[in-house]
C-alpha positions in Angstrom: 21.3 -1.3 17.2 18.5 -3.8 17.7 16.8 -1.1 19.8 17.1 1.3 16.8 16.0 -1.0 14.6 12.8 -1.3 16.4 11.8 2.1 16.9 12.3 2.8 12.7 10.2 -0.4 12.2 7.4 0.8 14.3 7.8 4.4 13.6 7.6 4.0 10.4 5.5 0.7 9.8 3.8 -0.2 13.2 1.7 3.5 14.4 0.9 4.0 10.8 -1.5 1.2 11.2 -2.4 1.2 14.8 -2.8 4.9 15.2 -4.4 5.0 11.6 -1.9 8.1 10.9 -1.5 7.8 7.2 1.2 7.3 5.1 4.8 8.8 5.5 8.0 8.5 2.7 9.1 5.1 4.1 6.3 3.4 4.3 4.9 5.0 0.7 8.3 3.4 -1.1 8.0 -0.2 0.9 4.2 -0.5 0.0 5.2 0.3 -3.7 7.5 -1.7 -3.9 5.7 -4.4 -2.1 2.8 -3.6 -5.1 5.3 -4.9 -7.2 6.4 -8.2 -5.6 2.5 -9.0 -5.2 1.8 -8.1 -9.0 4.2 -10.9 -9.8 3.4 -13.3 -7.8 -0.5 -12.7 -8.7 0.5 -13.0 -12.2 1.9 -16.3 -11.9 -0.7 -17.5 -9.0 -3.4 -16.7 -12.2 -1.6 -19.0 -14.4 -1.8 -21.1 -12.0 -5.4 -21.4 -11.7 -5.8 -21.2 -15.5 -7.5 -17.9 -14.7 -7.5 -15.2 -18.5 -6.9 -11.9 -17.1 -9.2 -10.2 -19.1 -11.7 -7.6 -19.2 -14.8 -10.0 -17.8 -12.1 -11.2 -14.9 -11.6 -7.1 -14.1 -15.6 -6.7 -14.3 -15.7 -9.7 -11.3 -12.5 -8.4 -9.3 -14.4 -5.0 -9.2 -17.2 -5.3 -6.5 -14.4 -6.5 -4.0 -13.0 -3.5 -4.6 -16.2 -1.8 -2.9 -15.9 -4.5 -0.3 -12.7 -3.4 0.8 -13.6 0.5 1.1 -17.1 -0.3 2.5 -15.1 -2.6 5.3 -12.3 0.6 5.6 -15.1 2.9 6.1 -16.9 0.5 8.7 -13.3 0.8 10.5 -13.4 4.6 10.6 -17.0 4.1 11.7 -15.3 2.3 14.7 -17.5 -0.9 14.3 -14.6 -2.5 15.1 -12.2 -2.8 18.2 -8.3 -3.5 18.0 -7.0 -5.9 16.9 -9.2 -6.5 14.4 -9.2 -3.3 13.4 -6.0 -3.3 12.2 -6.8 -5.7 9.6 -8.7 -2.9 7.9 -6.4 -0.3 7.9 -3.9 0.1 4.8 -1.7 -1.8 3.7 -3.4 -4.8 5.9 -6.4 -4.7 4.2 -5.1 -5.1 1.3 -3.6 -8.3 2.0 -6.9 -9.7 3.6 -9.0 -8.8 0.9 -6.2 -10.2 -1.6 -6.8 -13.7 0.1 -10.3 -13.6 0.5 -10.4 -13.2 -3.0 -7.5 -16.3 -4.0 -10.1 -18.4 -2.1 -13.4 -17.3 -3.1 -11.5 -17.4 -7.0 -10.2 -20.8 -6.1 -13.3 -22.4 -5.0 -15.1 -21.0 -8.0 -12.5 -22.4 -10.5 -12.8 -25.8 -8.6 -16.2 -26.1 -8.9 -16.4 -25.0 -12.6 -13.8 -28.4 -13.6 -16.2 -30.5 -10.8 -19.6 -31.8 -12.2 -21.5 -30.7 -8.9 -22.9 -27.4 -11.0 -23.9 -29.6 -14.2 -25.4 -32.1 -12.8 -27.5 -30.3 -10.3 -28.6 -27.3 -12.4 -28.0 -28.6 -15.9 -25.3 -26.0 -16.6 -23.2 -27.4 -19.0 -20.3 -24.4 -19.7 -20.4 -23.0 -15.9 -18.4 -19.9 -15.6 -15.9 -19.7 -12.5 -17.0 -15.8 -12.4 -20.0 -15.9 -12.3 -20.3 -17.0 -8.6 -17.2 -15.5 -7.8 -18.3 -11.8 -9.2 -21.6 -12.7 -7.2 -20.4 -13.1 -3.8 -18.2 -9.9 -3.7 -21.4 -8.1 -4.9 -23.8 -9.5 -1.9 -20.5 -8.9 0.0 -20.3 -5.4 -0.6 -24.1 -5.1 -0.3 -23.6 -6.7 3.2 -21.3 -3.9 4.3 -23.6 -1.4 2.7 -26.6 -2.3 4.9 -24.7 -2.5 8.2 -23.1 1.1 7.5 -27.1 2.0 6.5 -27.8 0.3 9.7 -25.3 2.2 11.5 -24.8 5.4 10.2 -27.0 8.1 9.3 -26.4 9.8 5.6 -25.5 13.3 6.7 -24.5 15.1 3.7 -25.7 13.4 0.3 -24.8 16.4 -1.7 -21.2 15.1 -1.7 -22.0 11.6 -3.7 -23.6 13.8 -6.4 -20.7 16.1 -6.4 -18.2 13.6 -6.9 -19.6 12.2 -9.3 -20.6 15.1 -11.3 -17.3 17.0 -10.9 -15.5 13.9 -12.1 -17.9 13.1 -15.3 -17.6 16.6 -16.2 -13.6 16.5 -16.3 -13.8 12.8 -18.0 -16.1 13.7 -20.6 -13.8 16.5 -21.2 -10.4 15.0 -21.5 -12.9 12.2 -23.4 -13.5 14.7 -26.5 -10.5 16.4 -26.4 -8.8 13.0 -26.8 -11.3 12.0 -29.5 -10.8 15.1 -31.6 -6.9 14.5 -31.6 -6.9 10.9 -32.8 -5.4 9.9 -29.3 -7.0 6.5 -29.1 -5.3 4.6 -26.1 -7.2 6.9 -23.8 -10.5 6.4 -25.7 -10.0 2.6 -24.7 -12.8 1.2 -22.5 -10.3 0.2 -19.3 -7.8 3.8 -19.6 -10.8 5.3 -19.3 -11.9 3.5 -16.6 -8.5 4.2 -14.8 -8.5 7.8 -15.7 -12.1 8.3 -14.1 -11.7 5.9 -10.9 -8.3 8.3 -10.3 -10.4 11.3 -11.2 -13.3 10.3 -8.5 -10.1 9.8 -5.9 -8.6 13.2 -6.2 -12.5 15.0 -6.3 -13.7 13.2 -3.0 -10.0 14.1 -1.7 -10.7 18.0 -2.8 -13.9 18.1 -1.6 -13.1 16.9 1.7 -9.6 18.3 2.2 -10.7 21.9 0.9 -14.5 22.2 1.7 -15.1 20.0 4.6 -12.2 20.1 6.8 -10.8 16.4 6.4 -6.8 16.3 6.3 -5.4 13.9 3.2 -3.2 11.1 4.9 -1.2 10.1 1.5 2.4 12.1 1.7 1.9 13.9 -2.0 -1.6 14.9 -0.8 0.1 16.4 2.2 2.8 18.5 -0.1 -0.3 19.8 -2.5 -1.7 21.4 0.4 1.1 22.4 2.2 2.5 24.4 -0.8 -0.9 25.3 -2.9 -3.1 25.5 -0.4 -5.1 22.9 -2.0 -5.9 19.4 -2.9 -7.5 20.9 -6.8 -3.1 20.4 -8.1 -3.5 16.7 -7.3 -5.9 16.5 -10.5 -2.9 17.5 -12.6 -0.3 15.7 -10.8 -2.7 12.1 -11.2 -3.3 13.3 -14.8 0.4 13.8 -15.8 1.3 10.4 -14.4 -1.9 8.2 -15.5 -1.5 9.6 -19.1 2.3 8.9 -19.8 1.4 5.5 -17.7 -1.2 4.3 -19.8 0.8 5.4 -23.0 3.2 3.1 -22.1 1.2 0.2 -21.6 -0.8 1.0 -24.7 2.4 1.1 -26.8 5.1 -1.3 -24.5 3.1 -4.5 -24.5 1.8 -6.4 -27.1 -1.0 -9.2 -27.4 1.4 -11.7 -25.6 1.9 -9.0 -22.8 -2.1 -8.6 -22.6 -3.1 -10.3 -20.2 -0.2 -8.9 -17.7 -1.1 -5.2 -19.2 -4.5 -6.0 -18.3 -3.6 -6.7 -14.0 -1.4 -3.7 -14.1 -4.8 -1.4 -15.3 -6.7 -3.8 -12.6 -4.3 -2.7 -10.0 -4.3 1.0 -11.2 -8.1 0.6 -11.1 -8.2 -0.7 -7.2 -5.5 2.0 -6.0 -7.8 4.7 -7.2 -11.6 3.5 -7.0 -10.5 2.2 -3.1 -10.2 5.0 -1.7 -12.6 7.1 -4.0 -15.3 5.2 -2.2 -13.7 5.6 0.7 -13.5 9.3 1.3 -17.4 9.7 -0.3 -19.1 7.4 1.7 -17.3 9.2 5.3 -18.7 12.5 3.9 -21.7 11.2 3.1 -22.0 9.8 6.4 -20.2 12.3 8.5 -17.5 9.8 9.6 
């Protein structure tokens, strides 16, 4: 039994990570579920901290969301050697970048209820996100350089494409919803979900049907396998974002908001993550 139980654990959980073999049905339900227990306990860590989850919070969470695929990327790269490696693969890098943040956020709250900032620069309502936002953007532009350093930029064509490909298809859905009165996708952060999941599934069909690269996420896997293509995982994202964000535009109210607001936050990482991800390997040839 106990020998059984350890091959489904690392079957299933263990060579995932340390071969970097993607995602299979098990693990896919555990993390999700797991997204779920951490979403909680986030919520209430927040509280904690007397952090507002609000849209100026999201804007300072977001350049540790390039962190994180700049440091996966730097993995595939292989600028790092196991075991440490295996801190950057998925789900672990998740976690590691989830404390890194906790700490950065707590020593920025600290220091905005401590007189060190006043007194020193004569900042009287100092702002706990301002130098939090700050470090994950010198952070990411850290990563940035080394991967400059490292790597040469092999096809740039691909940055232009996905971005182009997935503005055209936003700006689309965009008028189309503005023409029909259908304003909970007009909002500023659904739109910002709809287009960090439409940059995800373009760098995924570009490098699944054009380049050669093989999708490691399970439904990705099934698209191809039975269309031939990753182009149906645009309709499959679309038909679950949509009804998704309905539900959060008409299920919560103003008390809800702030909790609304960290589910579109964790929408937001799940598709902007790897977005960056896939573009910057094509654009580097990793």
């Amino acid at each position: 039994m106990l020998e059984a139980i350890r091959q489904f654990i690392y079957t299933y959980y263990i060579h995932p990570i340390t071969h970097d073999t993607g995602y299979n049905p098990i693990n896919t339900i555990t993390w999700a579920l797991l997204l779920v227990l951490c979403l909680f306990l986030t919520f209430k860590l927040l509280k904690k901290l007397n952090v507002e989850i609000d849209e100026p919070f999201i804007a300072a969470v977001s350049p540790y969301i390039f962190v994180g695929a700049t440091l996966r990327v730097m993995e595939d790269a292989g600028l790092f050697s196991a075991p440490a490696s295996y801190l950057l693969i998925t789900p672990l890098i998740y976690f590691l970048l989830f404390f890194c943040c906790v700490a950065i956020l707590t020593i920025s709250v600290k220091l905005s209820k401590s007189n060190f900032i006043g007194e020193r620069f004569q900042v009287s309502d100092f702002r706990y996100l301002v130098p939090f936002g700050l470090v994950g953007v010198i952070w990411f532009f850290i990563n940035l350089t080394i991967l400059l350093s490292k790597e040469k930029i092999i096809r740039p064509w691909v940055l232009f494409a996905v971005i182009g490909i997935s503005g055209t298809i936003l700006l689309v859905i965009y008028v189309i919803a503005a023409k029909f009165t259908v304003i909970f996708i007009t909002e500023k952060l659904n739109l910002a979900v709809l287009a960090v999941h439409l940059l995800d599934v373009t760098s995924s069909y570009i490098g699944i049907d054009l380049l050669g690269y093989s999708g490691k996420h399970v439904m990705e896997g099934i698209m191809v396998k039975y269309m031939g293509s990753a182009a149906g995982m645009y309709l499959l994202k679309l038909g679950i974002l949509i009804p998704v964000l309905y539900l959060l535009d008409t299920q919560f109210d103003e008390r809800e908001r702030e909790l609304k607001n960290l589910v579109l936050l964790t929408l937001l990482v799940i598709g902007l993550a790897p977005a960056v991800r896939n573009t910057l390997r094509m654009v580097f040839g990793i």
